[in-house]
Backbone as JSON, one array per atom type, in Angstrom:
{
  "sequence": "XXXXXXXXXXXXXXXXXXXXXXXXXXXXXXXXXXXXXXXXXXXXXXXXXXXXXXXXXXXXXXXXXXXXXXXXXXXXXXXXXXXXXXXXXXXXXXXXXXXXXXXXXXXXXXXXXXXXXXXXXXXXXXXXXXXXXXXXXXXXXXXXXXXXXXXXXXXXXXXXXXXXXXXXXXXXXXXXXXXXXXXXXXXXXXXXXXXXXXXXXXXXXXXXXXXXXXXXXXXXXXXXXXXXXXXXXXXXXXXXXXXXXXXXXX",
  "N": [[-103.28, 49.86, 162.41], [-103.87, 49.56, 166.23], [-102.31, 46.93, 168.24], [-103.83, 46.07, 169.91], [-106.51, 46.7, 168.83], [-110.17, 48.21, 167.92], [-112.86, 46.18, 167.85], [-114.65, 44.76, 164.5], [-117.74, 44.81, 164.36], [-121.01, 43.23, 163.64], [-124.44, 44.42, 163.38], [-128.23, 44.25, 163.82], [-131.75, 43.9, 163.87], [-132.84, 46.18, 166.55], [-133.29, 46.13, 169.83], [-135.8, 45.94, 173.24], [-135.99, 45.07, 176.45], [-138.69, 45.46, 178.47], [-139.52, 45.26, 181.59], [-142.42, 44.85, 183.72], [-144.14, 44.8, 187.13], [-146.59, 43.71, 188.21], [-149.36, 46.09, 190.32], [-151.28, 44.06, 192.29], [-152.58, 44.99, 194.31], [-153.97, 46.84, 193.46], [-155.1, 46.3, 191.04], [-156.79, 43.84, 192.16], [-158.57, 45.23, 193.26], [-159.56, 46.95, 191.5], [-162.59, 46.14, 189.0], [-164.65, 43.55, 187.69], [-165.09, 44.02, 185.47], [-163.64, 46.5, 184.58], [-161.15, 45.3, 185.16], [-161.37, 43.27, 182.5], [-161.72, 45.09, 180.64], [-158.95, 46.11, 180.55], [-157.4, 43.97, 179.89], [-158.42, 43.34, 177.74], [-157.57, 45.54, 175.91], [-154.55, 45.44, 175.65], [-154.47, 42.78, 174.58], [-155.35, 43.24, 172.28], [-152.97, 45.14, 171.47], [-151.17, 43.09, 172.02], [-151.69, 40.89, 169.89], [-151.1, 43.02, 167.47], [-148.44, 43.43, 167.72], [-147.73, 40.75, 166.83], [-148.43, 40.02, 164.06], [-146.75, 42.03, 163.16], [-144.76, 40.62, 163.47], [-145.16, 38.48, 161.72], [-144.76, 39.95, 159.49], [-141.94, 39.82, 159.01], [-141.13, 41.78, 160.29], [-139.83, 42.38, 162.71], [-139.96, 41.42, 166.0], [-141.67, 39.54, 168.35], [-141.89, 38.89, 171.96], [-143.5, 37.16, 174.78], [-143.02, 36.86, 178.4], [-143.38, 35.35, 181.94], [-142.29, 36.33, 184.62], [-140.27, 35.01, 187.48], [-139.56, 35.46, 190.88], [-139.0, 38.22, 193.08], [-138.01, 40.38, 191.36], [-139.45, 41.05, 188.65], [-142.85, 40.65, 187.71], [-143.44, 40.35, 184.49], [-142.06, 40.02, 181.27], [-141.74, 41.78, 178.52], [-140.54, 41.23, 175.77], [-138.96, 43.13, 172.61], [-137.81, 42.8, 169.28], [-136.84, 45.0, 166.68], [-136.02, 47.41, 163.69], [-136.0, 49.97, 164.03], [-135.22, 52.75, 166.98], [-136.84, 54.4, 166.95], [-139.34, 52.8, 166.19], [-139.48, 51.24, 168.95], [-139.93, 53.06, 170.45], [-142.55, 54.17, 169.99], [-143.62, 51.81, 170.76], [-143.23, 51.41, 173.09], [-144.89, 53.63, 174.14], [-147.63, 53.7, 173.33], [-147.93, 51.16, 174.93], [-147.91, 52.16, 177.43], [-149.71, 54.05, 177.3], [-151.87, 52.49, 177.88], [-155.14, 50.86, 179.91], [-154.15, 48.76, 181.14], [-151.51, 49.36, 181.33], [-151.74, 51.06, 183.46], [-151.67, 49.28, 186.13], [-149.44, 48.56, 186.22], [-145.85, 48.78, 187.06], [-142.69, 50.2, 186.58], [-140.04, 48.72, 186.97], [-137.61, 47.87, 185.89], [-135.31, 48.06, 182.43], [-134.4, 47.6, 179.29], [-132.15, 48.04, 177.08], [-130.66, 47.68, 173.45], [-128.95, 46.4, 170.82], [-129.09, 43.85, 168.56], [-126.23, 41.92, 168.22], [-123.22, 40.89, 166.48], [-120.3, 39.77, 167.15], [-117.62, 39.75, 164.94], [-115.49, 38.01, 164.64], [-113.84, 36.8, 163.06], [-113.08, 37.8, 159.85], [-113.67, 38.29, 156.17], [-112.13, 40.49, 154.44], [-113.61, 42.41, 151.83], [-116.0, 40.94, 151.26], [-119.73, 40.95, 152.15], [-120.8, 40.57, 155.02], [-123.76, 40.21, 155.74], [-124.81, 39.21, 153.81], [-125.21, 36.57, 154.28], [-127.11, 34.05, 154.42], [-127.11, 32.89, 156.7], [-125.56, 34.39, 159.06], [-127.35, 36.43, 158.42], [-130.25, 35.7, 159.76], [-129.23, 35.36, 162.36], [-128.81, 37.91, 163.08], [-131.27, 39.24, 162.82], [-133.39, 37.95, 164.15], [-136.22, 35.74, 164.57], [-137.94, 35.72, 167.71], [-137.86, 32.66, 169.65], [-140.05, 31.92, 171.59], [-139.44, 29.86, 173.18], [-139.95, 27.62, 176.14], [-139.17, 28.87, 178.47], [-137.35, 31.62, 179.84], [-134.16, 33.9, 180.52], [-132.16, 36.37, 181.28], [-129.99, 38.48, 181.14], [-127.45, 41.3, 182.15], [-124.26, 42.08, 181.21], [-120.44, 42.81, 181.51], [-116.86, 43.54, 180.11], [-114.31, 43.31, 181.39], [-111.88, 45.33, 182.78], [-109.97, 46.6, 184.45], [-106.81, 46.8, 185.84], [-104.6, 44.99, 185.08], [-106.11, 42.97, 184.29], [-108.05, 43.59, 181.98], [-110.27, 43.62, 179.21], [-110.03, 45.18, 176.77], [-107.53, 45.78, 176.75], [-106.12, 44.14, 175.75], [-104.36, 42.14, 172.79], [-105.58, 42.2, 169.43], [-105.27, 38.98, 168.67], [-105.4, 37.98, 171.01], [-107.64, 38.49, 172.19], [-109.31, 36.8, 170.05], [-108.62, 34.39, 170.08], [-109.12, 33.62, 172.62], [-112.15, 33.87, 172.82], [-112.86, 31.96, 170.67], [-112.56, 29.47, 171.84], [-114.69, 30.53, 173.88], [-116.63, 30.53, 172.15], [-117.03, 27.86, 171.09], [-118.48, 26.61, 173.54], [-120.63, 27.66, 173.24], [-121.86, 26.54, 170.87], [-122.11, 23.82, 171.67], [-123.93, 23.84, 173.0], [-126.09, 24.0, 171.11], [-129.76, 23.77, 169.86], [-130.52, 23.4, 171.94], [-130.37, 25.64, 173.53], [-131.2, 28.84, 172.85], [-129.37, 31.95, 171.87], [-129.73, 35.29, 172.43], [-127.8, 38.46, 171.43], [-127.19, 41.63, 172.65], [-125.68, 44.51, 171.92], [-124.7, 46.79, 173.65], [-123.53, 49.28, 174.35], [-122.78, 52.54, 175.46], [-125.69, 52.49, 174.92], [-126.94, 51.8, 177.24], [-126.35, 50.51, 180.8], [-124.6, 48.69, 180.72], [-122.59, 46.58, 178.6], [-123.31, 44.64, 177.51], [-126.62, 42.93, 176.89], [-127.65, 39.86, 177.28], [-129.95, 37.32, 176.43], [-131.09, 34.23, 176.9], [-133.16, 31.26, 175.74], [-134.69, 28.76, 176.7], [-136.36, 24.92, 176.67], [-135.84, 23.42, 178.82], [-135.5, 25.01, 181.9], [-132.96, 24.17, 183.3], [-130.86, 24.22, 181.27], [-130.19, 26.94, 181.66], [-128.41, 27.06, 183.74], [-127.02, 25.17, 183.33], [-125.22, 26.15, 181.06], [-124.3, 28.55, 181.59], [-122.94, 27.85, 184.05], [-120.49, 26.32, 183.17], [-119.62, 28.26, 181.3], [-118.17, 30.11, 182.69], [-115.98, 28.9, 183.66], [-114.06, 29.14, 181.99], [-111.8, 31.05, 180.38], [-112.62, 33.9, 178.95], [-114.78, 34.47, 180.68], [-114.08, 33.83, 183.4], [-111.98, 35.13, 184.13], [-112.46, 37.93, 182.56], [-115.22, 38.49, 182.65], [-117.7, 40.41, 184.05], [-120.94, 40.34, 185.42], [-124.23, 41.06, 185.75], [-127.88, 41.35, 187.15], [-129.84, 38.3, 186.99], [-132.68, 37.07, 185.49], [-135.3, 35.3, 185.21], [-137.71, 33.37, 183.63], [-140.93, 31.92, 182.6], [-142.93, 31.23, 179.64], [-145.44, 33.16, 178.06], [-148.62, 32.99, 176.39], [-151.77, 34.42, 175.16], [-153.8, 33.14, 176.23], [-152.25, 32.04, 178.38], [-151.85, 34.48, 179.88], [-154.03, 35.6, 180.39], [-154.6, 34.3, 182.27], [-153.18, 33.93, 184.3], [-153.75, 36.38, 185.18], [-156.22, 36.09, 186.16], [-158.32, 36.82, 189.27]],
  "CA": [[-104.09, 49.69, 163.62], [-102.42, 49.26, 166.8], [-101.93, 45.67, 168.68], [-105.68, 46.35, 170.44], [-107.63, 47.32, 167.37], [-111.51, 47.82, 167.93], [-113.34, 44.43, 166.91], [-115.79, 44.93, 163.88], [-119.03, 44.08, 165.19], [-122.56, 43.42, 162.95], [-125.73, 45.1, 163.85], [-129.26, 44.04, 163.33], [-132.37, 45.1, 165.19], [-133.15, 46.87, 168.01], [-133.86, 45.76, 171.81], [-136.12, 46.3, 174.49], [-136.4, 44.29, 177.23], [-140.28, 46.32, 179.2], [-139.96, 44.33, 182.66], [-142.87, 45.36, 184.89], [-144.5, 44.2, 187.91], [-148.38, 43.85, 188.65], [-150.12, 46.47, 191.43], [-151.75, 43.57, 192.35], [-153.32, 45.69, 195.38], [-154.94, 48.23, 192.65], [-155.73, 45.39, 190.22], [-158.03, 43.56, 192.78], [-159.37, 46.18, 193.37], [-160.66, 46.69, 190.16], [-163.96, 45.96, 188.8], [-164.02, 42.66, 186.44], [-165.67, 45.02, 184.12], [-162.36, 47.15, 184.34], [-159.83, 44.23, 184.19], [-161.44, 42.64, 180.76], [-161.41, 46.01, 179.52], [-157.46, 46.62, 180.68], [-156.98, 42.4, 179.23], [-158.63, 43.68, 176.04], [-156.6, 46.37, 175.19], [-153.24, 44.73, 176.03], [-154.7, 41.61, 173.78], [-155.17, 44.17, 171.1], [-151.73, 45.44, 171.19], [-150.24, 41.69, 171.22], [-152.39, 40.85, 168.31], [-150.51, 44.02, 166.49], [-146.87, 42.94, 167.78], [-147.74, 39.13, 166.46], [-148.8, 40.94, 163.05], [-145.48, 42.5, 162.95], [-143.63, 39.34, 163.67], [-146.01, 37.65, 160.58], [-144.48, 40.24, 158.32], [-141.31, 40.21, 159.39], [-140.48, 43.34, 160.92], [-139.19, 42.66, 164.58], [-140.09, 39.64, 166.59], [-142.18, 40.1, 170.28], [-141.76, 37.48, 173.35], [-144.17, 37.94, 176.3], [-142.71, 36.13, 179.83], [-143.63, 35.82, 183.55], [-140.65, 36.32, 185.44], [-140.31, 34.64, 188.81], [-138.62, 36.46, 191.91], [-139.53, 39.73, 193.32], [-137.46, 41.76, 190.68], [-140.45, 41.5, 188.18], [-143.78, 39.84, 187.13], [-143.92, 40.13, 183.44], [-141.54, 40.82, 180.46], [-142.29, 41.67, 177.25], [-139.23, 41.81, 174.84], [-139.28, 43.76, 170.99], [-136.65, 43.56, 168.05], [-137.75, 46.26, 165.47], [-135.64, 47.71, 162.7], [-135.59, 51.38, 164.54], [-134.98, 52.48, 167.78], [-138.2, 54.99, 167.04], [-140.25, 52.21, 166.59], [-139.34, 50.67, 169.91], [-140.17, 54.2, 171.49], [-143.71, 53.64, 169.33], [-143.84, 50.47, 171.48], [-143.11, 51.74, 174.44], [-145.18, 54.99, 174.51], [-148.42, 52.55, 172.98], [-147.85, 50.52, 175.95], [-147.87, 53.14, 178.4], [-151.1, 54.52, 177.12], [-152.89, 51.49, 178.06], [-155.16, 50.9, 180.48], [-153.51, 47.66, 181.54], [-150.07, 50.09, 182.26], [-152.2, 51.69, 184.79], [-151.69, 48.56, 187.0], [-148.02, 48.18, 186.71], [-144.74, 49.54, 187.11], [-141.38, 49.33, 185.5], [-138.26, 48.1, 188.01], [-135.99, 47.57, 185.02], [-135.48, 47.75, 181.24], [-132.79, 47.16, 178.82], [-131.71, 48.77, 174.9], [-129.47, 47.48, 172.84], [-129.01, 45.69, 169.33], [-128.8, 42.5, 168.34], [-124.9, 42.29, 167.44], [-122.32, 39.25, 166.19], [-118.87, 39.91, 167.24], [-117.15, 39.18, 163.55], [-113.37, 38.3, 165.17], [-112.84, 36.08, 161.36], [-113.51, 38.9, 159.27], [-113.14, 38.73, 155.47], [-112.7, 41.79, 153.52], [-114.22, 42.51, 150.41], [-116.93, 40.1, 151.57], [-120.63, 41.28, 153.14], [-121.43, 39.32, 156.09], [-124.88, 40.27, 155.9], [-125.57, 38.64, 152.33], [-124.73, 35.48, 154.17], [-128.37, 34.0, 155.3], [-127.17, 32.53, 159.13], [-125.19, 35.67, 159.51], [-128.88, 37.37, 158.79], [-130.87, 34.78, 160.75], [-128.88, 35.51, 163.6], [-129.18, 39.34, 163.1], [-132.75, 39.49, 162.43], [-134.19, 36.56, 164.37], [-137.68, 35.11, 165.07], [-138.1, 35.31, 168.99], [-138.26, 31.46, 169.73], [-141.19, 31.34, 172.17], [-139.53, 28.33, 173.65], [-141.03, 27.41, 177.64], [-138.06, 29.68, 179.33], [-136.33, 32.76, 179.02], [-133.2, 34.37, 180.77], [-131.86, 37.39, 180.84], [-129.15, 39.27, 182.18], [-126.6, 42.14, 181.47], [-122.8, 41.92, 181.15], [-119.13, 43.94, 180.94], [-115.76, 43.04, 180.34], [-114.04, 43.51, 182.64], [-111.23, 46.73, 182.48], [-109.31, 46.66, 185.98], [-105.38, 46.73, 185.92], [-104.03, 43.74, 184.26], [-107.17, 42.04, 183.85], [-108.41, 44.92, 180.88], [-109.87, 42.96, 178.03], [-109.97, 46.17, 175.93], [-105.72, 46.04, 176.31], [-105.77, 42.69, 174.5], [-104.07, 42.41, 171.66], [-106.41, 41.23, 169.04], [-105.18, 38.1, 168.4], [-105.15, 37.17, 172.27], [-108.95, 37.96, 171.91], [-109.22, 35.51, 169.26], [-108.17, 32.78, 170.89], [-109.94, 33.44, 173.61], [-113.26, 33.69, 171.88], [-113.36, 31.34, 169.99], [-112.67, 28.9, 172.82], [-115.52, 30.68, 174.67], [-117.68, 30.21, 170.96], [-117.23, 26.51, 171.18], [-119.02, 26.02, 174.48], [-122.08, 27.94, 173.04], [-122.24, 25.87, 170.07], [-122.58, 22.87, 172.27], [-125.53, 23.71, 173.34], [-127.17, 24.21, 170.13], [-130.86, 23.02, 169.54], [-131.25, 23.37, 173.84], [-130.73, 26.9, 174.26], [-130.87, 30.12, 171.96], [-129.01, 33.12, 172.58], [-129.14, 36.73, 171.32], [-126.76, 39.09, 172.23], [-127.7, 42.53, 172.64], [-124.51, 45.28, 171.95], [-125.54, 48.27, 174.79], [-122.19, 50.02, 174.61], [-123.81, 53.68, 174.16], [-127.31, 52.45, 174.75], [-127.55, 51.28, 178.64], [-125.71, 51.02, 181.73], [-123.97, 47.45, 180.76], [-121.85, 46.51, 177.55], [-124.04, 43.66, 176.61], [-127.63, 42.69, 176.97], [-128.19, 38.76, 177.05], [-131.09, 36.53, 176.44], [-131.28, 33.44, 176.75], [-134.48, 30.85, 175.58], [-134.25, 26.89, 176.43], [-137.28, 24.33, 177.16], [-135.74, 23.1, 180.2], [-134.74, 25.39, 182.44], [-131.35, 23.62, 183.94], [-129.68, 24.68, 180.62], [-129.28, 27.81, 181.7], [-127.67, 26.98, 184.63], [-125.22, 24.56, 182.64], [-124.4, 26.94, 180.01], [-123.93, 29.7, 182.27], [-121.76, 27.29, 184.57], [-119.63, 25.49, 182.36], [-119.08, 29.24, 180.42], [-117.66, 30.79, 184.29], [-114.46, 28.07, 183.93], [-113.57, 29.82, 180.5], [-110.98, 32.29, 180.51], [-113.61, 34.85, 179.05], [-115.97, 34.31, 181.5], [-113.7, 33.36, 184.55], [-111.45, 36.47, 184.22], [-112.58, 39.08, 182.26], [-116.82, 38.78, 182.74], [-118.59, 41.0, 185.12], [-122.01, 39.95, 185.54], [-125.31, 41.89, 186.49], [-128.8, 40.42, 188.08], [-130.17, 37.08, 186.47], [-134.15, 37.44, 185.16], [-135.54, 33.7, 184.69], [-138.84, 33.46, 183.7], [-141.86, 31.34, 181.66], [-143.53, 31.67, 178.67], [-147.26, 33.32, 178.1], [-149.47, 33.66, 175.16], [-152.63, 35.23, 175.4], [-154.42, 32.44, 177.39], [-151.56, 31.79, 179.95], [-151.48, 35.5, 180.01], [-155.57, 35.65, 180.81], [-155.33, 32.71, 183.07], [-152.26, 34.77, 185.33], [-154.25, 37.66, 185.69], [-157.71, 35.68, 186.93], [-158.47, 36.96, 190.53]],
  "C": [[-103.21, 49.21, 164.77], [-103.11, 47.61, 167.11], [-103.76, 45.39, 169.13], [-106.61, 46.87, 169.96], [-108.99, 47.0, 168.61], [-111.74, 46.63, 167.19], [-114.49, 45.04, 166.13], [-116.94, 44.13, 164.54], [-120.5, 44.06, 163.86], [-123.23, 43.59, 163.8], [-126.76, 44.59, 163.75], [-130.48, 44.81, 164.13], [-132.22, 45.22, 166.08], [-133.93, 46.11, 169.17], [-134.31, 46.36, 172.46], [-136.62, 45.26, 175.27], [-137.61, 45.65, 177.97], [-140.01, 45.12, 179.98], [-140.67, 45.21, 183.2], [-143.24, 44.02, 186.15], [-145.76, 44.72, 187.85], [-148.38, 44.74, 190.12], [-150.86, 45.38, 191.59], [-153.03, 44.02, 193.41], [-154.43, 46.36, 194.31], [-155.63, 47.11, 191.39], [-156.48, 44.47, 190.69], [-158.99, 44.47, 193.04], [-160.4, 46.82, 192.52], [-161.61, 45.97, 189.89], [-163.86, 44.46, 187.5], [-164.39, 43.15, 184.74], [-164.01, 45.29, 183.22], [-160.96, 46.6, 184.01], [-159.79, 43.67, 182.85], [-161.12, 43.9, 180.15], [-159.77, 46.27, 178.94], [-157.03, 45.2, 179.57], [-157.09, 42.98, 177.63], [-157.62, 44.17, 175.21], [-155.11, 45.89, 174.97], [-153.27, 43.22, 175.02], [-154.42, 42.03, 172.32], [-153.59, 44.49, 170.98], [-150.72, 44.16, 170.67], [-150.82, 41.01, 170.02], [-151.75, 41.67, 167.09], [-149.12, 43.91, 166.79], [-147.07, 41.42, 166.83], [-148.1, 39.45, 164.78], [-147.78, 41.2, 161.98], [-144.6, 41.25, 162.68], [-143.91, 38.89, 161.81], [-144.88, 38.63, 159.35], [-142.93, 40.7, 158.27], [-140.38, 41.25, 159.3], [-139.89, 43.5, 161.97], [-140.28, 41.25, 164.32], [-140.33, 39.99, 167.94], [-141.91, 38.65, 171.07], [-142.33, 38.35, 174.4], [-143.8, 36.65, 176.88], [-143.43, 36.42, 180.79], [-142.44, 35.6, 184.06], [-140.93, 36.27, 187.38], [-139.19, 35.48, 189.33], [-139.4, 37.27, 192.23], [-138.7, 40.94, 192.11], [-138.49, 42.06, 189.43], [-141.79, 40.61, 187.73], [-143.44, 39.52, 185.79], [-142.49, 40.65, 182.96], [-141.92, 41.13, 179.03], [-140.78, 42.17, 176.15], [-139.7, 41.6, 173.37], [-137.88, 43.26, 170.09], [-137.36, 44.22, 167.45], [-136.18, 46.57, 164.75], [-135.33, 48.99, 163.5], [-135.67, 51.6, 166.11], [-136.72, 53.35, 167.86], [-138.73, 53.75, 167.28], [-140.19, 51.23, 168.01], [-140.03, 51.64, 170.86], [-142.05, 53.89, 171.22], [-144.54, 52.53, 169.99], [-144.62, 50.66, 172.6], [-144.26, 53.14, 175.0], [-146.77, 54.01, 174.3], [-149.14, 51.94, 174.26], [-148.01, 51.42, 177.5], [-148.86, 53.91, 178.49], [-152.58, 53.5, 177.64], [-153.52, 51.25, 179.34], [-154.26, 49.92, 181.65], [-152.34, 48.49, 182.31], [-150.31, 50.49, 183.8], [-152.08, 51.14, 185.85], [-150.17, 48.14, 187.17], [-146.9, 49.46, 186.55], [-143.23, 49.05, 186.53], [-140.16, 49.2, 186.26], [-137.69, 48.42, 187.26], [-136.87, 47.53, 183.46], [-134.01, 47.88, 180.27], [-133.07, 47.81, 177.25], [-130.95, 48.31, 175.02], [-130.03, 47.02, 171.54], [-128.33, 44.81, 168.81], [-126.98, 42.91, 167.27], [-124.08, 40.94, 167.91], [-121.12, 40.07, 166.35], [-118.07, 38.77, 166.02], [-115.48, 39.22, 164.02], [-113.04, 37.53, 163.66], [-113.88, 37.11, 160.42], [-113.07, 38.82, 157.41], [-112.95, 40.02, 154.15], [-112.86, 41.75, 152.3], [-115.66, 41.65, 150.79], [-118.59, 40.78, 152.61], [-120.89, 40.41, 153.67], [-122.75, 38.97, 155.38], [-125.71, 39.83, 154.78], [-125.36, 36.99, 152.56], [-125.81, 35.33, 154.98], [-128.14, 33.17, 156.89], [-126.84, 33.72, 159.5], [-126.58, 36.58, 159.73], [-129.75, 36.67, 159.91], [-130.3, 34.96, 161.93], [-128.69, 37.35, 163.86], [-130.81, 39.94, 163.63], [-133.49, 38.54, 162.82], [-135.4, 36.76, 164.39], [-137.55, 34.72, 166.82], [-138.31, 33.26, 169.14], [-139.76, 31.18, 170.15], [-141.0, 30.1, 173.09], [-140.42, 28.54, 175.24], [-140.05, 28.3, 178.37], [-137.18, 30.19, 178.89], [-135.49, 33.15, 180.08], [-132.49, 35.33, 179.99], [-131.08, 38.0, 181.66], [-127.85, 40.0, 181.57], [-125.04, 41.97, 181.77], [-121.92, 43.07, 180.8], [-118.45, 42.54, 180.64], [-115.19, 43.89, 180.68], [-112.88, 44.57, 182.47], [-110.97, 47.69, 184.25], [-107.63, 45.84, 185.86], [-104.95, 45.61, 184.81], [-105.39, 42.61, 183.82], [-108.17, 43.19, 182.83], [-108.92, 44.31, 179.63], [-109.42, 43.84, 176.84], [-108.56, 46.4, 175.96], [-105.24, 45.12, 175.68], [-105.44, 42.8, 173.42], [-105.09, 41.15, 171.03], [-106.72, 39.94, 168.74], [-105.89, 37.48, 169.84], [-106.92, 37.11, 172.61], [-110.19, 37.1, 171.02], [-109.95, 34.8, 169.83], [-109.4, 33.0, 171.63], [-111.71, 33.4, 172.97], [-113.81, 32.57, 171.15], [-113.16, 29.86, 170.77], [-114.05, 28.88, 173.62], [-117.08, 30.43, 173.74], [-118.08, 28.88, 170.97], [-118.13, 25.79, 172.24], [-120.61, 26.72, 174.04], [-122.41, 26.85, 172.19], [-122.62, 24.17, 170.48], [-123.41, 22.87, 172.75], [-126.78, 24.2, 172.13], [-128.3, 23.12, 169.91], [-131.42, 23.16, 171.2], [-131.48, 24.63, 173.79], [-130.05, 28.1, 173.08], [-130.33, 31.02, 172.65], [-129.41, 34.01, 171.82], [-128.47, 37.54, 172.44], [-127.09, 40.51, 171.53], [-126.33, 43.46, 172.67], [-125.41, 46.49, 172.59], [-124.43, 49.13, 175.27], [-122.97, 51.34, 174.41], [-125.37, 53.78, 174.62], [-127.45, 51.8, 176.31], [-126.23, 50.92, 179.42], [-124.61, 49.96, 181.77], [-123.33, 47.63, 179.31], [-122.77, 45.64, 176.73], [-125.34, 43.46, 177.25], [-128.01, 40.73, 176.37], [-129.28, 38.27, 177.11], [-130.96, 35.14, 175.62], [-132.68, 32.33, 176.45], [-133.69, 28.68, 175.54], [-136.11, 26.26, 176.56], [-136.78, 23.62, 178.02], [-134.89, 24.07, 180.47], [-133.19, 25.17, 183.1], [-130.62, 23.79, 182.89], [-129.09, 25.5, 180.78], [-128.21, 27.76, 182.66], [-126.46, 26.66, 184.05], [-124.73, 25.35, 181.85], [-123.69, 27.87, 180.97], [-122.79, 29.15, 183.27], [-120.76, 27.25, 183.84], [-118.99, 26.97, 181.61], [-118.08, 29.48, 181.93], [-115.97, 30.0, 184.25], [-113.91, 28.18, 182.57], [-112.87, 30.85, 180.88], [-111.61, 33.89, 180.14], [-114.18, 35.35, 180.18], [-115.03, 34.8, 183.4], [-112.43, 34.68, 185.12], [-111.89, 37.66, 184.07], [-114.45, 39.28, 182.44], [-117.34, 39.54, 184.16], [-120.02, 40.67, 184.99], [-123.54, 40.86, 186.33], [-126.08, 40.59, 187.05], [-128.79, 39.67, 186.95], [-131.89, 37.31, 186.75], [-134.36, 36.3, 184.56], [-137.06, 33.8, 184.71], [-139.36, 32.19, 182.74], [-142.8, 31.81, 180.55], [-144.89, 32.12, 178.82], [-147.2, 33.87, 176.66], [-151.2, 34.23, 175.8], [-153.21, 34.58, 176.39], [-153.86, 32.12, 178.26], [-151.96, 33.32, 180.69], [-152.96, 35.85, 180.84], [-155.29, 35.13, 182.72], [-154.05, 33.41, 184.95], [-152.87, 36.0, 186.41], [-155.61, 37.55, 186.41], [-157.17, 36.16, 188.69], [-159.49, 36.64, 191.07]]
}
């Protein structure tokens, strides 16, 4: 292999971040007849994602996402990328869809960058290695989300790194996650292939100001501070069915 080997990577399920936004114009407008009915159906469906979770098959998270880039998110893991389409097509049939629209959305699959690798050995018979493959959405009070490269401009190339030198670096940039364990979950979404970014992040804390600090404190890392390109930033709050009701009262 040469000096800049590919890095083995593990897989687990499948990602979709579904951000829309509310017609709020066309959804006043509606009849309260016509909104319980749209609430219903959309209740029904999260009733049959929460189902899924129970038996675990994939793992749902419904948000409100502050800003103008979207109201709502609703993020899937699943096992196939079909059943994400299954999701998505479901969801699109509903009357509820009829009132929104989709800005943005994200694919990928939950993936561990394995830089200590030993062979002969399956990761995936090792239960954190699975647990962090195959999670349980948290649910905590706040989610974050936002897409990433590395970076691949003249001398700053991480993909010309020799593997060791991405090591190091890594596992430097590993240490500052693990300091925030028990505040703030990550998953890390691999979208090489599958969307317009390399990675797909999501973050989940119960106080918001972690993300800030994590996301700071990562930026003065040689990862981060050289080789990271960065997309938008999607910060939002949690809903279950009754926040979710209580959003949509007009």
């Amino acid at each position: 292999m040469s000096a800049n080997e590919a890095l083995l990577t593990l897989e687990g399920w499948y990602t979709y971040h579904n951000f829309r936004t509310i017609n709020w114009e066309k959804w006043k407008a509606a009849s309260a007849a016509e909104r319980q009915e749209a609430l219903d159906e959309l209740n029904t469906l999260i009733r049959t994602w929460e189902a899924n979770e129970g038996e675990n098959q994939g793992s749902t998270a419904v948000y409100s996402i502050l800003g103008h880039k979207a109201d709502l998110v609703f993020m899937f893991l699943r096992p196939t990328m079909q059943e994400l389409d299954e999701i998505k097509t479901a969801f699109n049939k509903t009357r509820f869809a009829a009132y929104t629209e989709a800005p943005y959305s994200y694919v990928s699959v939950v993936e561990l960058s394995n830089y200590v690798h030993n062979p002969g050995e399956d990761p995936k018979a090792n239960p954190h290695v699975r647990d962090r493959l195959y999670p349980i959405l948290p649910k905590w009070e706040h989610i974050c989300f936002y897409p990433m490269n590395k970076k691949r401009d003249l001398q700053d190339n991480w993909y010309m790194l020799s593997m060791q030198e991405r090591q190091e670096m890594m596992r430097s940039h590993g240490l500052i996650g693990r300091s925030y364990a028990g505040r703030v979950k990550q998953i890390i979404g691999g979208s090489v292939g599958f969307d317009d970014w390399e990675w797909g992040v999501t973050l989940f804390a119960n106080d918001p100001l972690e993300f800030k600090h994590i996301v700071y404190e990562m930026r003065f890392d040689e990862v981060s501070a050289r080789f990271g390109e960065f997309g938008n930033f999607l910060v939002g709050n949690v809903l279950n069915v009754e926040t979710l009701a209580k959003k949509l009262e007009v």
